[in-house]
Gaussian input, Z-matrix of N, CA and C with variables (Angstrom, degrees):
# hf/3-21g

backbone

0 1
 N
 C     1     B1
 C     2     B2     1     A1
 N     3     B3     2     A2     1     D1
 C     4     B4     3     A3     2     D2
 C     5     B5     4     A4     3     D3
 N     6     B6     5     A5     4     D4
 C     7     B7     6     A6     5     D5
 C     8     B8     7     A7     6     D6
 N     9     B9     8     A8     7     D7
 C    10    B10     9     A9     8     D8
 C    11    B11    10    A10     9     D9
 N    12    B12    11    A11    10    D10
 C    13    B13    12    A12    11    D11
 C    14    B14    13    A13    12    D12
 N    15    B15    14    A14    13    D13
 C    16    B16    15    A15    14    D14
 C    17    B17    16    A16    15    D15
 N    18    B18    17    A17    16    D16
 C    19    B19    18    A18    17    D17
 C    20    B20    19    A19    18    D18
 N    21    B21    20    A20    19    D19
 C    22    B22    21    A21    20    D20
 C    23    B23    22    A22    21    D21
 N    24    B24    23    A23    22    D22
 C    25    B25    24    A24    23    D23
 C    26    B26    25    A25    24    D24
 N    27    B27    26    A26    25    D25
 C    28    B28    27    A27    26    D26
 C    29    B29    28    A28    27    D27
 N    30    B30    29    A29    28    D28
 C    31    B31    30    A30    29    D29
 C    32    B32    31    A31    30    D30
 N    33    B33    32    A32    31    D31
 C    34    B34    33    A33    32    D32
 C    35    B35    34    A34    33    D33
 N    36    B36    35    A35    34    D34
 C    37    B37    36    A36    35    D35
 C    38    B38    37    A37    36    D36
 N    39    B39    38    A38    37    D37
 C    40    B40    39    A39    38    D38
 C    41    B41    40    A40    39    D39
 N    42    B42    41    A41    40    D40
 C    43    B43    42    A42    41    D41
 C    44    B44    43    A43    42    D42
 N    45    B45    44    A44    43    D43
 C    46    B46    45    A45    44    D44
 C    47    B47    46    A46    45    D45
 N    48    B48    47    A47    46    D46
 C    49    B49    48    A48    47    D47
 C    50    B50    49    A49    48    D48
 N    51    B51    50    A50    49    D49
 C    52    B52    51    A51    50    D50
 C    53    B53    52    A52    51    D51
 N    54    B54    53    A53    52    D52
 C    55    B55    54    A54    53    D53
 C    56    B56    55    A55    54    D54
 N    57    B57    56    A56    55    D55
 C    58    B58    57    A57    56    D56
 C    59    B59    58    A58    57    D57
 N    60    B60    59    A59    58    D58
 C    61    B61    60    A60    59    D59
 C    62    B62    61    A61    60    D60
 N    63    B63    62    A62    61    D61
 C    64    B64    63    A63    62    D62
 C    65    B65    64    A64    63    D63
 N    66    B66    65    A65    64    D64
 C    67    B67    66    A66    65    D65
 C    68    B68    67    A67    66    D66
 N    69    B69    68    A68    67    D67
 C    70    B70    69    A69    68    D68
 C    71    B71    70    A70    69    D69
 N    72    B72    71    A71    70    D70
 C    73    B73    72    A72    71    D71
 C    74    B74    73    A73    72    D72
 N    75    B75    74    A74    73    D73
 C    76    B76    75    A75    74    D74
 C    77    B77    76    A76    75    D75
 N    78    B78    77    A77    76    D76
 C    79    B79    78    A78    77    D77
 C    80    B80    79    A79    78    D78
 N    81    B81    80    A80    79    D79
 C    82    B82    81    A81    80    D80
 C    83    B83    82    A82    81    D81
 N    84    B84    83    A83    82    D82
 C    85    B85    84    A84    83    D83
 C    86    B86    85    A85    84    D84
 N    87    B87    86    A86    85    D85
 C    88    B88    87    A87    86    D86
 C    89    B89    88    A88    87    D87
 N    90    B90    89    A89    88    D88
 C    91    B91    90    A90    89    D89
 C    92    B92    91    A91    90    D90
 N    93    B93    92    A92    91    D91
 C    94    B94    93    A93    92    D92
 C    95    B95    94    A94    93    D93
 N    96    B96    95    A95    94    D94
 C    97    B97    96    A96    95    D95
 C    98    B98    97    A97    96    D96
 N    99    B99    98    A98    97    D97
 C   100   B100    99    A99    98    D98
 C   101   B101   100   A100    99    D99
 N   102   B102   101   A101   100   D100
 C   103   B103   102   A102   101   D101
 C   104   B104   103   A103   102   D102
 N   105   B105   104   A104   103   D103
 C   106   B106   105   A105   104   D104
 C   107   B107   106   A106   105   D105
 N   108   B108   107   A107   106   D106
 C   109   B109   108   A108   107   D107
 C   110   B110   109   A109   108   D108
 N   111   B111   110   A110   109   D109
 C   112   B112   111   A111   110   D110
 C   113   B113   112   A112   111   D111
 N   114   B114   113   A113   112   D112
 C   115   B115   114   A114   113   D113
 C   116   B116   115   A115   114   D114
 N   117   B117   116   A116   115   D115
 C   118   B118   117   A117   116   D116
 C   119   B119   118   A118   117   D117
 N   120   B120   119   A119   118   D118
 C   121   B121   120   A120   119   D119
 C   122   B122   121   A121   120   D120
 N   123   B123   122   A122   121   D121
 C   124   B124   123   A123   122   D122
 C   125   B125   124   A124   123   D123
 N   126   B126   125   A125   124   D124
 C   127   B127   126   A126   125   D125
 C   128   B128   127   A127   126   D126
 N   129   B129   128   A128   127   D127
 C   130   B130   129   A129   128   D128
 C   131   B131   130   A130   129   D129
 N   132   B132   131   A131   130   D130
 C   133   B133   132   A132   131   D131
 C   134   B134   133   A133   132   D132
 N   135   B135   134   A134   133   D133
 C   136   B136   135   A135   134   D134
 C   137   B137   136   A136   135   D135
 N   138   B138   137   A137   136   D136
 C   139   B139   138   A138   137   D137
 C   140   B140   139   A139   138   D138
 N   141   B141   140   A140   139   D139
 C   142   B142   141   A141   140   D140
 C   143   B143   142   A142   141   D141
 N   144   B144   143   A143   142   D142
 C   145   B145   144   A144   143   D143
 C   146   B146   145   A145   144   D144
 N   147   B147   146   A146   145   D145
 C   148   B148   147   A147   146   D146
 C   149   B149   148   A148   147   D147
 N   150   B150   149   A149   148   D148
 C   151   B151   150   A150   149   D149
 C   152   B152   151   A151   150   D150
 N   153   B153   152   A152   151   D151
 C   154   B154   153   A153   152   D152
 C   155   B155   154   A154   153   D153
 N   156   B156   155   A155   154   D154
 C   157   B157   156   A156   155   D155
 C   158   B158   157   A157   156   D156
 N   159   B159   158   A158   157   D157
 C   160   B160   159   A159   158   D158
 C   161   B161   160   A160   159   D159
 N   162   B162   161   A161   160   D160
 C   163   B163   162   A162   161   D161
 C   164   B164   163   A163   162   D162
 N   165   B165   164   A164   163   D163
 C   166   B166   165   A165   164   D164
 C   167   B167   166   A166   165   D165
 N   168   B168   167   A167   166   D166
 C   169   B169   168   A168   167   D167
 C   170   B170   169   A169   168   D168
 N   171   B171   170   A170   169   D169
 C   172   B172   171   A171   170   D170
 C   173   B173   172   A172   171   D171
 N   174   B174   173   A173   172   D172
 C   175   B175   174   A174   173   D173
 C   176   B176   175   A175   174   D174
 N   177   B177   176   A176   175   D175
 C   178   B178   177   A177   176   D176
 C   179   B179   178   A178   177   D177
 N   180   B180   179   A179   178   D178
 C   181   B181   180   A180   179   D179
 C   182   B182   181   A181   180   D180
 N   183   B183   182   A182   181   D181
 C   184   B184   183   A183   182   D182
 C   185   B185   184   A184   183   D183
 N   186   B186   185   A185   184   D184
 C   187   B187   186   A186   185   D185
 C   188   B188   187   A187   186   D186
 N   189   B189   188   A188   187   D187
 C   190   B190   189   A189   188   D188
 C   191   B191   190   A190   189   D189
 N   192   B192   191   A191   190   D190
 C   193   B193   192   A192   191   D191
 C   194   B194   193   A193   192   D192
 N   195   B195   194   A194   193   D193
 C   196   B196   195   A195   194   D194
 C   197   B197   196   A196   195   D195
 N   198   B198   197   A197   196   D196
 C   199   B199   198   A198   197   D197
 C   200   B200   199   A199   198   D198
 N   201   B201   200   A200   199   D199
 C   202   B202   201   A201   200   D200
 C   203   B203   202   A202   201   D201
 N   204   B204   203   A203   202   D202
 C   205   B205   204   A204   203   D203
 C   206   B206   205   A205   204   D204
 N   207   B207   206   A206   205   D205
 C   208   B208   207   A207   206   D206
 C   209   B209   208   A208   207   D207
 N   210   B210   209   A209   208   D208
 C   211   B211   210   A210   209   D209
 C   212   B212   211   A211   210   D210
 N   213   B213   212   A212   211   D211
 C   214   B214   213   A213   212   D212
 C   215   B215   214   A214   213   D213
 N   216   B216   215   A215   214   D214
 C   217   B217   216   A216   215   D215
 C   218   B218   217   A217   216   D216
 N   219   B219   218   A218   217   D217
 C   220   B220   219   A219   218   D218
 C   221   B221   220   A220   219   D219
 N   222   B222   221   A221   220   D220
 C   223   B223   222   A222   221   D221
 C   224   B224   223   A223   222   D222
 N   225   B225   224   A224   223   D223
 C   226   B226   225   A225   224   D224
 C   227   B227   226   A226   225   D225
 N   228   B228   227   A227   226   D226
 C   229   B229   228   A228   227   D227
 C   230   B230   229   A229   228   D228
 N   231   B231   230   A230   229   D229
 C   232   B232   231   A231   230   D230
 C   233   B233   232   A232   231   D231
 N   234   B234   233   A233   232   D232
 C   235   B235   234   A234   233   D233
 C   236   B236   235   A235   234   D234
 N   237   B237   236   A236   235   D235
 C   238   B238   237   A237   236   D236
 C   239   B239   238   A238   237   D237
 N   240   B240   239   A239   238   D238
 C   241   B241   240   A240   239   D239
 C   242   B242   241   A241   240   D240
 N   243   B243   242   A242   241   D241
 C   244   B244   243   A243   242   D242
 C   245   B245   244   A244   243   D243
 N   246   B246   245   A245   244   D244
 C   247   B247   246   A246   245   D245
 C   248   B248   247   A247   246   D246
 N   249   B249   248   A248   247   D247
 C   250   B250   249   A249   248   D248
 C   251   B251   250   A250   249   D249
 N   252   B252   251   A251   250   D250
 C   253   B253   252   A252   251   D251
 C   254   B254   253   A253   252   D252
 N   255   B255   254   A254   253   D253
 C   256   B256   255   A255   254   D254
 C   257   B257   256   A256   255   D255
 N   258   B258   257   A257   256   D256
 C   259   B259   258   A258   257   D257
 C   260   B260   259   A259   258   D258
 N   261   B261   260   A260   259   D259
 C   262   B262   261   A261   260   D260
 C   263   B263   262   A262   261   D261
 N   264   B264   263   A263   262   D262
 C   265   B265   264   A264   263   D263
 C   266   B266   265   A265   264   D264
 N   267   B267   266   A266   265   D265
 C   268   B268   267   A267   266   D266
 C   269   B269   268   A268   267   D267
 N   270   B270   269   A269   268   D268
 C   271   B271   270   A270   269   D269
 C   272   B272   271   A271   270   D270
 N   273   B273   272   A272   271   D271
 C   274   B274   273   A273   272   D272
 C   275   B275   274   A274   273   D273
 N   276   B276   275   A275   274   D274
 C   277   B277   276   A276   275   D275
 C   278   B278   277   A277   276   D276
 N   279   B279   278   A278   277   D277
 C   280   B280   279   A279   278   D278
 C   281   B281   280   A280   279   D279
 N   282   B282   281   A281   280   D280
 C   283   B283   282   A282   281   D281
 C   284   B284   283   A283   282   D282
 N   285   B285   284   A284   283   D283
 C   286   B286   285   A285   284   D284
 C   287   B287   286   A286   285   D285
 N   288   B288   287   A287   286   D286
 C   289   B289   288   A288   287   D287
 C   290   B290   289   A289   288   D288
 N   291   B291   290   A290   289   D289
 C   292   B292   291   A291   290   D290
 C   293   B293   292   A292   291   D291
 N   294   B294   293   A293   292   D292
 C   295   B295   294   A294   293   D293
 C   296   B296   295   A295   294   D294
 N   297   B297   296   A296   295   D295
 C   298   B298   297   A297   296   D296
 C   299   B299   298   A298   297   D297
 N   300   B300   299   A299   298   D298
 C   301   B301   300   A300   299   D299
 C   302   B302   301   A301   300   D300
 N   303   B303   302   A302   301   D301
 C   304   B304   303   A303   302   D302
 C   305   B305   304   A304   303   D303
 N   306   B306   305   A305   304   D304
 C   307   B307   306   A306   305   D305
 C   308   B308   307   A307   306   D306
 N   309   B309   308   A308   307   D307
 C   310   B310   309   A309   308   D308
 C   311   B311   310   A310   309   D309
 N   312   B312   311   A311   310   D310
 C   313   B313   312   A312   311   D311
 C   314   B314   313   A313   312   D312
 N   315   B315   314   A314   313   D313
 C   316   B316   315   A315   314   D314
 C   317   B317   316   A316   315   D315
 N   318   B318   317   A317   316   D316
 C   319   B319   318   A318   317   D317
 C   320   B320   319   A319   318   D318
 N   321   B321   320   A320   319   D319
 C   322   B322   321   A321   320   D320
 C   323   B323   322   A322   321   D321
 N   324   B324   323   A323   322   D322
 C   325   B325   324   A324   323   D323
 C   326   B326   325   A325   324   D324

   B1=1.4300
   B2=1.5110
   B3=1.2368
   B4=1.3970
   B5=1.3956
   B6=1.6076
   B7=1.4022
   B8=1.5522
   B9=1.2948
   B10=1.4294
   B11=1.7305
   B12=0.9067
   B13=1.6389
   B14=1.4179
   B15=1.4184
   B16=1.4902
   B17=1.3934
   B18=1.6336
   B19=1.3642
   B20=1.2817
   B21=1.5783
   B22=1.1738
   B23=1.7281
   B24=1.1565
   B25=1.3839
   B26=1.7765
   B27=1.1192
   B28=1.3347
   B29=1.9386
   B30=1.5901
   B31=1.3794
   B32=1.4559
   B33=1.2917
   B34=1.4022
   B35=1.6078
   B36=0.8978
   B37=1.5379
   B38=1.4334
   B39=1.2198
   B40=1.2874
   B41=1.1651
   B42=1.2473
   B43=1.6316
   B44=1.8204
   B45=1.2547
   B46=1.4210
   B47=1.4350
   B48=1.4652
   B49=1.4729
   B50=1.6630
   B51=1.2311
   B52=1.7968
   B53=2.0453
   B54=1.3951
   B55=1.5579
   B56=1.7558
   B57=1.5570
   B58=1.1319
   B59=1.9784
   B60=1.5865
   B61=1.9686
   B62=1.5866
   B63=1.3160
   B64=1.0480
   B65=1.7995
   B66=1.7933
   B67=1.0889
   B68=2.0053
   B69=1.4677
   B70=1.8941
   B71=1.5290
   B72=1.6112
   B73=1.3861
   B74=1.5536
   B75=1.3865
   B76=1.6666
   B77=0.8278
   B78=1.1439
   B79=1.5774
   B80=1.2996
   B81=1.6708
   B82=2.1621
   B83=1.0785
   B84=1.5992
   B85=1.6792
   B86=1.7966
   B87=1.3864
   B88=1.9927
   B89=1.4179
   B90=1.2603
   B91=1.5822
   B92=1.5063
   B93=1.7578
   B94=1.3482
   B95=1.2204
   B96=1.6580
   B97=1.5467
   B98=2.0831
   B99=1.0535
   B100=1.5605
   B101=1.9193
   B102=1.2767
   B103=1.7634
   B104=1.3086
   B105=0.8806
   B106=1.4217
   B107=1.7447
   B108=1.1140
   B109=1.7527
   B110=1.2373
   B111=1.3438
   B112=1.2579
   B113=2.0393
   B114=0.8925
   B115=1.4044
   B116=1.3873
   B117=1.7704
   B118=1.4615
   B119=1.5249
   B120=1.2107
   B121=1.8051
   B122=1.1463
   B123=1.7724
   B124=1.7288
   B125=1.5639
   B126=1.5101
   B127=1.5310
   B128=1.5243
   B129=1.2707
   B130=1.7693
   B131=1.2036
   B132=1.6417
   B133=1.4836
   B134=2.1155
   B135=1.6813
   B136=1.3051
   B137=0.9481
   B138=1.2192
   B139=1.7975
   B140=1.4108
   B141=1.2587
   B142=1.4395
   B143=1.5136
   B144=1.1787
   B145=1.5377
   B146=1.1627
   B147=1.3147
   B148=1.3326
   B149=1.8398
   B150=1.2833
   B151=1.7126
   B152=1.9743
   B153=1.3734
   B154=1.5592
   B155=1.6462
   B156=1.7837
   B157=1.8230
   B158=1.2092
   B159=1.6625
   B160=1.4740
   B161=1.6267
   B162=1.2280
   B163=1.4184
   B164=1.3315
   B165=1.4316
   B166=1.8895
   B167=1.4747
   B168=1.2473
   B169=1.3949
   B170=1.5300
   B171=1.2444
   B172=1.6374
   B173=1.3533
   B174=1.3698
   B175=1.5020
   B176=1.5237
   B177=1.0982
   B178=1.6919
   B179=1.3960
   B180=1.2183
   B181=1.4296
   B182=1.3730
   B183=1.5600
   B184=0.9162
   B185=1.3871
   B186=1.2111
   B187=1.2942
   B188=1.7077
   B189=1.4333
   B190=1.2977
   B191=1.7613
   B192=1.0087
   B193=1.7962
   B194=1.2922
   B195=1.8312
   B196=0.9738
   B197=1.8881
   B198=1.5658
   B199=1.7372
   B200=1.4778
   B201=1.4199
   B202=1.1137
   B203=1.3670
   B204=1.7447
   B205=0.8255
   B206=2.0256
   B207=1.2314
   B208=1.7240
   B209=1.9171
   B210=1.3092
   B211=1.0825
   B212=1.6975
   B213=1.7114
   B214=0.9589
   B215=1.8378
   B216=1.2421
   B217=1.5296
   B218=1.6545
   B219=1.4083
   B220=1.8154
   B221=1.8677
   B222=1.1781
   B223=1.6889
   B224=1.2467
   B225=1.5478
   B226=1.4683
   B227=1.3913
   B228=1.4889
   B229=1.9831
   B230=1.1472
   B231=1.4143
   B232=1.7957
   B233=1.3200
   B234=1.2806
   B235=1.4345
   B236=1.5485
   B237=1.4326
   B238=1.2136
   B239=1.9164
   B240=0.5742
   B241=2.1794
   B242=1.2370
   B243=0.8964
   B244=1.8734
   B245=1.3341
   B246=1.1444
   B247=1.7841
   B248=2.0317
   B249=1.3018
   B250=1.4799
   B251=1.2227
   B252=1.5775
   B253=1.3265
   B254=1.7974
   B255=1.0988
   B256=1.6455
   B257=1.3461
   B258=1.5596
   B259=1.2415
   B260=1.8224
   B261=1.1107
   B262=1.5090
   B263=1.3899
   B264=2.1026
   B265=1.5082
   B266=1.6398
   B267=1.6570
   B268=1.6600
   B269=1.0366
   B270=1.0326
   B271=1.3228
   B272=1.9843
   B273=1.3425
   B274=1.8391
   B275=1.7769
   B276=1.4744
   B277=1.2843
   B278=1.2665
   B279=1.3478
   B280=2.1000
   B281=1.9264
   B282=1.2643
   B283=1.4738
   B284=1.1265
   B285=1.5593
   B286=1.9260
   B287=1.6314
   B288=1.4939
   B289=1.3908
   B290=1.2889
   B291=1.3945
   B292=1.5451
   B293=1.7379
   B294=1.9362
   B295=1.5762
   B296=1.2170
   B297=1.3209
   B298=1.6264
   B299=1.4363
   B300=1.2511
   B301=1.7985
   B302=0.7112
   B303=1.1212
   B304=1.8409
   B305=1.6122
   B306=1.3402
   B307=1.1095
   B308=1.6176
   B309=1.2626
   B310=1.6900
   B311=1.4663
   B312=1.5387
   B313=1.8390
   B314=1.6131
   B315=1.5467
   B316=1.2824
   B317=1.7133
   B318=1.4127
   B319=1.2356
   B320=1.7571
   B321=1.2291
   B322=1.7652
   B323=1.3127
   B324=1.4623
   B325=1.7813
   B326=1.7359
   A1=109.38
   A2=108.34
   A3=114.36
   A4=125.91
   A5=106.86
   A6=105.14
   A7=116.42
   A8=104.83
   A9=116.06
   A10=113.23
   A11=142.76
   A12=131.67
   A13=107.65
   A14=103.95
   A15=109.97
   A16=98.51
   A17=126.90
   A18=140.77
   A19=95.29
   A20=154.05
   A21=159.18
   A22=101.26
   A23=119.51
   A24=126.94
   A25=115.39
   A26=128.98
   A27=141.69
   A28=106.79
   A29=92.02
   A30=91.32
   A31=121.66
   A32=127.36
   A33=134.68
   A34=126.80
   A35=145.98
   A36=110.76
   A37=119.31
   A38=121.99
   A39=105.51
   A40=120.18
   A41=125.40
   A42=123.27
   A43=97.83
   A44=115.49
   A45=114.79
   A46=114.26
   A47=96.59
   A48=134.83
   A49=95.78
   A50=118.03
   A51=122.40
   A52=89.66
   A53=87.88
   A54=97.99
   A55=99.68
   A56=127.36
   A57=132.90
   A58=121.31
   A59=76.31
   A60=99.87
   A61=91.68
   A62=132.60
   A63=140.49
   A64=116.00
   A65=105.92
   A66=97.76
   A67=97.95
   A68=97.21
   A69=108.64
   A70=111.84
   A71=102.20
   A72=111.86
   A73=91.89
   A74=133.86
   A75=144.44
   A76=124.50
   A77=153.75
   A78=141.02
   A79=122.56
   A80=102.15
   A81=105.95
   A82=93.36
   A83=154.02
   A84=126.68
   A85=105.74
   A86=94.33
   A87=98.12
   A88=91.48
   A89=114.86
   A90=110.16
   A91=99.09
   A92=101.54
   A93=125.57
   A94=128.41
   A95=93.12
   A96=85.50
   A97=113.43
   A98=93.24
   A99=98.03
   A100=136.29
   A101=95.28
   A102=86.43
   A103=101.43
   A104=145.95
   A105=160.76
   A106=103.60
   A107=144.70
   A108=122.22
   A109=130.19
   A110=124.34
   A111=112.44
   A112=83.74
   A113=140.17
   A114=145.31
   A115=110.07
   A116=109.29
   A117=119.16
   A118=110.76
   A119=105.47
   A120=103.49
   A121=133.61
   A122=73.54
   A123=109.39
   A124=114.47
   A125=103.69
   A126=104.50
   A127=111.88
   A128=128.77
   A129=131.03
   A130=130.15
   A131=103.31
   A132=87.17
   A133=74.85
   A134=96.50
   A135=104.31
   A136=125.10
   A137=130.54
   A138=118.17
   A139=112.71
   A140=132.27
   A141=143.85
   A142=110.76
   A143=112.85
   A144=105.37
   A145=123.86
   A146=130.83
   A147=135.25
   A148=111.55
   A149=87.17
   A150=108.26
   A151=103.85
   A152=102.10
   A153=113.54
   A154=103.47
   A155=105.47
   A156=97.48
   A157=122.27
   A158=111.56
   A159=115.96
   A160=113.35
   A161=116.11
   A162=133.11
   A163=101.13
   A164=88.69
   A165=110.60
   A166=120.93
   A167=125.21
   A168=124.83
   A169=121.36
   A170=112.24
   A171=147.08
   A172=99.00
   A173=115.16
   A174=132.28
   A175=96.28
   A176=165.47
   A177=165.61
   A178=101.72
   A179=120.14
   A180=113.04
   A181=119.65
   A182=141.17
   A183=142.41
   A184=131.84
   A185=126.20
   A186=140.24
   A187=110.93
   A188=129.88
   A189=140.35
   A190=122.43
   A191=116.45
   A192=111.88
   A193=84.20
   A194=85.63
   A195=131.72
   A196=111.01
   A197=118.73
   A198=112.43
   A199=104.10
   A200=132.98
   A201=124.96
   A202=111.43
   A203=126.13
   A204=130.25
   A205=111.18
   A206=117.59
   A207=91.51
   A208=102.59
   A209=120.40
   A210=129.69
   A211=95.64
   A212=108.60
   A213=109.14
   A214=115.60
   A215=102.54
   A216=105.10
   A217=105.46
   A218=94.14
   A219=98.02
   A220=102.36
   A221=153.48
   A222=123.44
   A223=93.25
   A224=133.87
   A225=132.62
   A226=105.88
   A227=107.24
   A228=112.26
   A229=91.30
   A230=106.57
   A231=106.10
   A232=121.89
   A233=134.52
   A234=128.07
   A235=134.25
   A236=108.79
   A237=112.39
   A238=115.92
   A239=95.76
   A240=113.07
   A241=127.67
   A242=118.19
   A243=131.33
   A244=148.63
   A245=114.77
   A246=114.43
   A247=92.49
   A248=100.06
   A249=89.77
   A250=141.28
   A251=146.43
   A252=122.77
   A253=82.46
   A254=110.29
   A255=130.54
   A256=120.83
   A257=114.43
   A258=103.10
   A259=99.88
   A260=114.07
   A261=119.03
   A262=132.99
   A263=93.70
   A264=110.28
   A265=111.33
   A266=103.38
   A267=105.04
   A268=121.23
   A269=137.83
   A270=134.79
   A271=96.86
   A272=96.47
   A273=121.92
   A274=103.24
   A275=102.90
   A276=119.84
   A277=120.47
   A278=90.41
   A279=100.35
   A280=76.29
   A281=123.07
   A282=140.48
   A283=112.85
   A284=114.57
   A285=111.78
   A286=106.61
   A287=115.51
   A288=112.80
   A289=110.79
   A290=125.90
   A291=119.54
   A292=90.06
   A293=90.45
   A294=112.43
   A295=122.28
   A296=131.14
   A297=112.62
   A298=98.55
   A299=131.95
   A300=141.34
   A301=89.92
   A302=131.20
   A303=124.92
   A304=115.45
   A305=115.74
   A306=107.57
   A307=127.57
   A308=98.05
   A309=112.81
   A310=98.52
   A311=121.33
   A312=128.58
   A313=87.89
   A314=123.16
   A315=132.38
   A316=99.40
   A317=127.57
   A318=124.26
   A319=94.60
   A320=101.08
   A321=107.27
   A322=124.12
   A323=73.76
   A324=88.74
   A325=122.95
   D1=128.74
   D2=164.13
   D3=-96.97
   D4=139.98
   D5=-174.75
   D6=-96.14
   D7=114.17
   D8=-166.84
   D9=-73.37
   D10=126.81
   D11=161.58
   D12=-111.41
   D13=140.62
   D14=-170.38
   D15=-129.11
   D16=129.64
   D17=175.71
   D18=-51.82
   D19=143.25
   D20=137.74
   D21=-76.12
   D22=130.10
   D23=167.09
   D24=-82.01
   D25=77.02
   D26=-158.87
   D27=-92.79
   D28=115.07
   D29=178.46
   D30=-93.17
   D31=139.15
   D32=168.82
   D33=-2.15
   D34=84.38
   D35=-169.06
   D36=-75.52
   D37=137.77
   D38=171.72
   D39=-134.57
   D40=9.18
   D41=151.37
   D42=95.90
   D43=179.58
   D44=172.80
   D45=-116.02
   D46=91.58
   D47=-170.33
   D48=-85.69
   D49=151.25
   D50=168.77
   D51=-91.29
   D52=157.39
   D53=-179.85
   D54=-55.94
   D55=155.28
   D56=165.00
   D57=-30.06
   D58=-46.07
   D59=-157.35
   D60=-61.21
   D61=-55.68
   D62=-154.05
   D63=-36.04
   D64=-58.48
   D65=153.27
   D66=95.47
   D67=-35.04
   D68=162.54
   D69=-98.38
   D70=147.69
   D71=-161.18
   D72=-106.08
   D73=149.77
   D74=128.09
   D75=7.91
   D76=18.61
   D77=-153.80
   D78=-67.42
   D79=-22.09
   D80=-176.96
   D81=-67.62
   D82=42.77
   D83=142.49
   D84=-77.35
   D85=-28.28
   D86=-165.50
   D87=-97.19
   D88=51.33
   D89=179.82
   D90=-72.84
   D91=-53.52
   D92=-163.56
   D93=-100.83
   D94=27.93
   D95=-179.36
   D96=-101.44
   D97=114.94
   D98=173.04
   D99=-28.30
   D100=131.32
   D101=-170.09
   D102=-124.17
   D103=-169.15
   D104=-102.71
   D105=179.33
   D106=37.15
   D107=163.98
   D108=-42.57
   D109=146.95
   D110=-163.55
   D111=-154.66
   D112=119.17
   D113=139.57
   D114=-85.73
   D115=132.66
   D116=-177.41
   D117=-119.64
   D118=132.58
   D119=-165.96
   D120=-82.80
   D121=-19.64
   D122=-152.31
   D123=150.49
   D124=165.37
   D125=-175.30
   D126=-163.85
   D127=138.07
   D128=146.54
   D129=-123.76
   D130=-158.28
   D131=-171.58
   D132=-131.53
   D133=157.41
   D134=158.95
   D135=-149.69
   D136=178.98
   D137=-175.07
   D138=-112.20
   D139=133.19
   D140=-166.10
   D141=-36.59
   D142=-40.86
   D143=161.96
   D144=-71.04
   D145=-14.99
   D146=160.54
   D147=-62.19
   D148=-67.48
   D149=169.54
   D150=-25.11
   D151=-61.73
   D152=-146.21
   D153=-78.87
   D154=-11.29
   D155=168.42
   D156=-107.51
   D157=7.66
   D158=161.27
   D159=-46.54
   D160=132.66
   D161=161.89
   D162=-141.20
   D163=163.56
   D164=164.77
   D165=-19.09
   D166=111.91
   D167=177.74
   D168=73.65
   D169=32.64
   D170=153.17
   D171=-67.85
   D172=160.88
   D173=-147.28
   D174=-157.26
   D175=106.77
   D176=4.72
   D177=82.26
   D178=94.81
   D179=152.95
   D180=-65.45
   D181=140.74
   D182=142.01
   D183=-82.82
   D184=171.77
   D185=-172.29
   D186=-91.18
   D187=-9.07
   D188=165.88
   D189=-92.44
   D190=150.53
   D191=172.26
   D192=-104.91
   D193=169.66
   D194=-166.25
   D195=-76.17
   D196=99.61
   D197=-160.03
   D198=109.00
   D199=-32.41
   D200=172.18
   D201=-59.24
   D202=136.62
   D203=-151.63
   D204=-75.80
   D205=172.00
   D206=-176.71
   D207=-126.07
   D208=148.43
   D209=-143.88
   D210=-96.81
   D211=149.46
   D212=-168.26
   D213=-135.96
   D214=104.49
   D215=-164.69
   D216=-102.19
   D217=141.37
   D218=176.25
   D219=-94.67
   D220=121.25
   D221=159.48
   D222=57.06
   D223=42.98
   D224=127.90
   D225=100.62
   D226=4.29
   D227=-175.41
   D228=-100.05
   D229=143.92
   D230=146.56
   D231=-57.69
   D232=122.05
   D233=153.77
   D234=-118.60
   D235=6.38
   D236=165.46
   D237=173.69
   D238=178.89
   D239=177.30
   D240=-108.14
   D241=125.51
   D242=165.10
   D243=-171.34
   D244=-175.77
   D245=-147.00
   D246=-107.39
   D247=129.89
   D248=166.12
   D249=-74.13
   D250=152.31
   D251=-144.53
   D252=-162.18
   D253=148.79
   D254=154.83
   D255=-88.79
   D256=122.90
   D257=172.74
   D258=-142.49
   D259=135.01
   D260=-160.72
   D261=16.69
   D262=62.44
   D263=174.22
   D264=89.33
   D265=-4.51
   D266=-176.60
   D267=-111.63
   D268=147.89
   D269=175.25
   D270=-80.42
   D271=145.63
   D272=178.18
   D273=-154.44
   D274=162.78
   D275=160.09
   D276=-117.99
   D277=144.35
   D278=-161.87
   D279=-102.22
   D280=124.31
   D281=131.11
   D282=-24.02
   D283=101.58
   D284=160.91
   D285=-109.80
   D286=-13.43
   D287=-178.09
   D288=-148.31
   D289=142.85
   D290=163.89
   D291=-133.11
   D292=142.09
   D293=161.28
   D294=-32.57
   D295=134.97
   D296=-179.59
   D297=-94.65
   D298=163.94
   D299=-166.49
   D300=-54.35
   D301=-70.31
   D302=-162.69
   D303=-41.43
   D304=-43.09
   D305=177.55
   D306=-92.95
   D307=7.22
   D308=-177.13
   D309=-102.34
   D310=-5.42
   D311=-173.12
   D312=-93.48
   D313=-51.92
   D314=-155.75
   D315=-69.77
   D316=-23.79
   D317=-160.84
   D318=-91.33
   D319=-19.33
   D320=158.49
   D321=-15.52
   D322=-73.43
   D323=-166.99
   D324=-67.25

């Protein structure tokens, strides 16, 4: 028996790249990646004995008034502001502001 070797003609790989020219990147891989919303209403601080005589129909002051707008974090960033709104029996937030990049890069750091 002879042992034969045969050159394989092996092409480049190059993956599924967009043409050079295009100049726009892929983005549908992070279509699906899961986030975190979080709307904040308001917030304090109290002390465990405060904490420990809460019952039913207790009242929490917060640190926001009443119309002040309510804060809106994606994964713990700020990214924008808004007013609360009902929409078929639910509570939602209607968008009056979003962070501009620059300041959603700066919260980076």
């Amino acid at each position: 028996m002879a042992d034969e070797v045969k050159n394989l003609d092996m092409q480049e790989f190059k993956g599924e790249s967009q043409p050079a020219h295009s100049g726009q990147r892929d983005i549908n891989f992070i279509l699906d990646v899961p986030l975190e919303l979080m709307v904040v209403i308001g917030s304090t601080k109290i002390l465990i004995q405060e904490l420990l005589q809460l019952g039913q129909g207790s009242v929490i002051a917060l640190d926001k008034l009443a119309g002040e707008p309510m804060e809106v974090y994606v994964n713990q960033k700020l990214i924008g502001r808004g007013e609360v709104v009902v929409v078929n029996e639910k509570f939602g937030i209607r968008l009056t502001d979003i962070v501009s990049p620059t300041e959603r890069v700066r919260q980076l750091r």
